[in-house]
N, C-alpha and C positions, 0 to 999 in steps of 0.2 A: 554408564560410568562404572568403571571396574575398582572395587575396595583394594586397598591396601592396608598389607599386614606391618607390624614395626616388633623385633622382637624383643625390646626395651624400651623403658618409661612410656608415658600417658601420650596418647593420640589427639589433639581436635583436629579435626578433618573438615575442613571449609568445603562445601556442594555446591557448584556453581551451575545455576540457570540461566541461559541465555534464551530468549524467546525475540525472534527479529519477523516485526510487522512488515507487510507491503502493502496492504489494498488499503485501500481508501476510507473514511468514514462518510456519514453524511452529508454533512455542510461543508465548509469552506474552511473547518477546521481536522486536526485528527489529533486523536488523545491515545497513549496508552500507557497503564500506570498512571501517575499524575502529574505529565505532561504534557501539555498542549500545545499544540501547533498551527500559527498561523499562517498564509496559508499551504493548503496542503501538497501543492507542485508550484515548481517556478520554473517562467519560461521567457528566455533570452529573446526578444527576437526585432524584426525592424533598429529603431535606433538606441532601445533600454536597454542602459548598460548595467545597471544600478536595482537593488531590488533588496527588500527588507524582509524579516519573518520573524515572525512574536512567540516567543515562546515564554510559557504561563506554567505556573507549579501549583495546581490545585487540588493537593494534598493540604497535611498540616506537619508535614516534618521537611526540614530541610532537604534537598537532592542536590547532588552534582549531575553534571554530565560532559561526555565529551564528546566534540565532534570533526568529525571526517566525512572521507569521501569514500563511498565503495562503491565498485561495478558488478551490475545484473545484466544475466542473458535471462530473458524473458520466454518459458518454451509453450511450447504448441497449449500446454494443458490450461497455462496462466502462471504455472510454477516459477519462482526464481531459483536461479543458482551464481552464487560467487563467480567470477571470472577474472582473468589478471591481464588478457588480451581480447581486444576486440573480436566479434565475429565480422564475417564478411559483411559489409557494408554497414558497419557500426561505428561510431565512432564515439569515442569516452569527452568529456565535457570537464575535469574536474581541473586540468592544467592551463585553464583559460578561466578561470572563477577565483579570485579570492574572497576571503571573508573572517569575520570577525565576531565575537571573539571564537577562538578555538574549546574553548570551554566556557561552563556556567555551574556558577551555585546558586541556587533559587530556594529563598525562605517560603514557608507556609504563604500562598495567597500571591505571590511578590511573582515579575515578567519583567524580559528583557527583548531588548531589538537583536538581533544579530544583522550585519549589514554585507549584502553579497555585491561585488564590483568584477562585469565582463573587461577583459582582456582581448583585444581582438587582435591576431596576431596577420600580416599582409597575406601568409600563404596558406592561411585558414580556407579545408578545400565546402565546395558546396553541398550542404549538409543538414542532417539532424546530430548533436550533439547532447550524449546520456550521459550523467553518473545521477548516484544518492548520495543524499545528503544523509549521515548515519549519526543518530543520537545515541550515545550507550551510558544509562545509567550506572554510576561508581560507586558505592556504597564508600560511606562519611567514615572515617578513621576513627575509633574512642579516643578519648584520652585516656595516658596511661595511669592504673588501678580500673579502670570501667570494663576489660574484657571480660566475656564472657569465663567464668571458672568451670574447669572439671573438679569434680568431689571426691569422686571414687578414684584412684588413682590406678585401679587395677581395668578400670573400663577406656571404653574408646568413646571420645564425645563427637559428636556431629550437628554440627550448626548447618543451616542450609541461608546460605545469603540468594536469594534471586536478583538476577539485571537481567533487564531491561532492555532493549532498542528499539529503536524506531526508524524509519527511513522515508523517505520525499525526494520523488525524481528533480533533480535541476536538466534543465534542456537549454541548449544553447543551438536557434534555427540562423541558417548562411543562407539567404538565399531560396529557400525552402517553399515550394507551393500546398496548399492545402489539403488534405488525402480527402478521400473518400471512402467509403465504407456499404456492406453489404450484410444481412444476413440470412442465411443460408443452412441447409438441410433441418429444417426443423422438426422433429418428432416428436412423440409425448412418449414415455416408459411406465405402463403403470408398477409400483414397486407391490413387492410381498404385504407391505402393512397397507395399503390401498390406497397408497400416496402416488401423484401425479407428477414426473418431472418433465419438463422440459430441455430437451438436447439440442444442442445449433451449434453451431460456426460464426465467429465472425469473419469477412472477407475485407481487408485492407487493399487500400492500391494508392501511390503515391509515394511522398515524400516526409510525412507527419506524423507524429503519433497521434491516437486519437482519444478523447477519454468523453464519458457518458454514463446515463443510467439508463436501462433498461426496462420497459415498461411493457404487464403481458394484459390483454383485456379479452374475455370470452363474452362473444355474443352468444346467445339463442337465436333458435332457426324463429321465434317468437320476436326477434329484439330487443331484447333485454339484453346490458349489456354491464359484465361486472369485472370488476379490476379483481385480479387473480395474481399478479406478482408485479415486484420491485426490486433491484439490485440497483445501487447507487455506486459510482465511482469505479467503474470497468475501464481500466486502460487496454490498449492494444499497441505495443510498442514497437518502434520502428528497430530492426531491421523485417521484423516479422509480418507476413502478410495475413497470418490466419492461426484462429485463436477458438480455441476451441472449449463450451463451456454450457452449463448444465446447473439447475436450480429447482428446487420445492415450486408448485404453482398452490398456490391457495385458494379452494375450493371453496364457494359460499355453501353454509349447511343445507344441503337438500339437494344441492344440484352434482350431477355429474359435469363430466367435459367431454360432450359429444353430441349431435345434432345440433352443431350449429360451427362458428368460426373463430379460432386465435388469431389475434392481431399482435403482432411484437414492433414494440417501437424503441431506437435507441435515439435517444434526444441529450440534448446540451445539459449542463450540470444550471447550469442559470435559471434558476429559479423566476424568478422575475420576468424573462423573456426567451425560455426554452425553444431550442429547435433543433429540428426533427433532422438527423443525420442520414439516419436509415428505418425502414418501416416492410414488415412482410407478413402475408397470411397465410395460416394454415388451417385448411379447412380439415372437419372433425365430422 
């Protein structure tokens, strides 16, 4: 962010931070700042037309926010980037979704519903339909006497406000069959500090997007067998067939990772009754 000069009277110079989330949290919620979000993708499909999402302030000051709709192109790396037109075989979701409210103020502790209703329009073609749902924290207005003062009037003051966003894919499926998934060229890198990563591919095919968490487990040629990594909340979005992606494996103290077998499993977020998407091994 490039300063400016003023060559008369006192400067406050407001800094603005925008920091905009995409991946996932843990559970079935995602938080950032003091935010929460209930749950963390919604998805149009069969006969729900209709769909709610809880958003919680669990802070202890006041927040606004507001919300919109923006479009992601999802690249090879897992990166987003803004977009204003569809790629080939894309198609945006947000002109067929209303909802309510457009904004919120949420007190310390205090949640509200926001409530989404599908639009199904006759020449809706057969499809997966993307946008996000964008939350962007507003920083609260004082009342006037409460701004901040400059003292010195020969200096420049600089307040730095940060905001906030947040984002959660809406999908709306036409018609849509299930994808499938793959994963593919797996290798270990060892790094300079003598840390272990793991490099792959995902390999989509179909019609769907797919989301999961990833699970790494090293055997011994002994049988012993130890959980060495976890990523939770990996999407892979459609138009995209292949996704490409890379993680820390976490070594139990004493052991290497070699003489014996990596298992990578990408399984359902459902805790309760997970299942197994895709599953490959690499032998060490």
């Amino acid at each position: 962010m490039k300063n400016q000069k003023c060559l008369t009277g006192t400067i406050t110079k407001v800094c603005v931070l925008c920091v905009l989330f995409i991946t996932v949290g843990v559970s079935q919620t995602h938080a950032q700042g003091d935010l929460l979000i209930t749950p963390r993708r919604v998805v149009f499909e069969g006969n729900r037309e209709k769909q709610e999402i809880t958003l919680a302030n669990t802070g202890t000051d006041t927040a606004r926010y507001e919300i919109s709709f923006v479009q992601y192109r999802m690249n090879t790396d897992g990166s987003f980037e803004i977009i204003s037109e569809p790629d080939s075989g894309q198609y945006f979701a947000d002109s067929f979704i209303r909802y309510f409210p457009r904004s919120v103020v949420l007190g310390p502790r205090e949640s509200q519903v926001l409530r989404m209703q599908l639009r199904k329009t006759p020449d809706m073609a057969k499809g997966e339909y993307r946008s996000h749902l964008y939350f962007r924290a507003v920083p609260l207005q004082k009342p006037l006497g409460e701004e901040d003062q400059v003292i010195d009037t020969n200096a420049i003051g600089i307040k730095l406000t940060p905001i906030f966003g947040i984002s959660i894919p809406v999908i709306v499926r036409i018609g849509t069959s299930p994808s499938t998934i793959s994963l593919a060229e797996l290798s270990i890198e060892k790094k300079e500090d003598n840390t272990d990563w793991l490099k792959m591919s995902f390999q989509r095919r179909g019609e769907q997007s797919m989301y999961g968490d990833l699970v790494a487990e090293f055997t011994s040629n002994d049988g012993i067998t130890y959980s060495v990594g976890l990523v939770r909340g990996i999407g892979i979005y459609t138009p995209n067939e292949t996704r490409n992606f890379s993680f820390q494996l976490n070594k139990p103290e004493g052991i290497e990772l070699k003489n014996g077998k990596l298992t990578l499993k990408f399984i359902s977020a459902n805790e309760s009754k997970p299942e197994i998407y895709a599953q490959s091994v690499l032998n060490l």
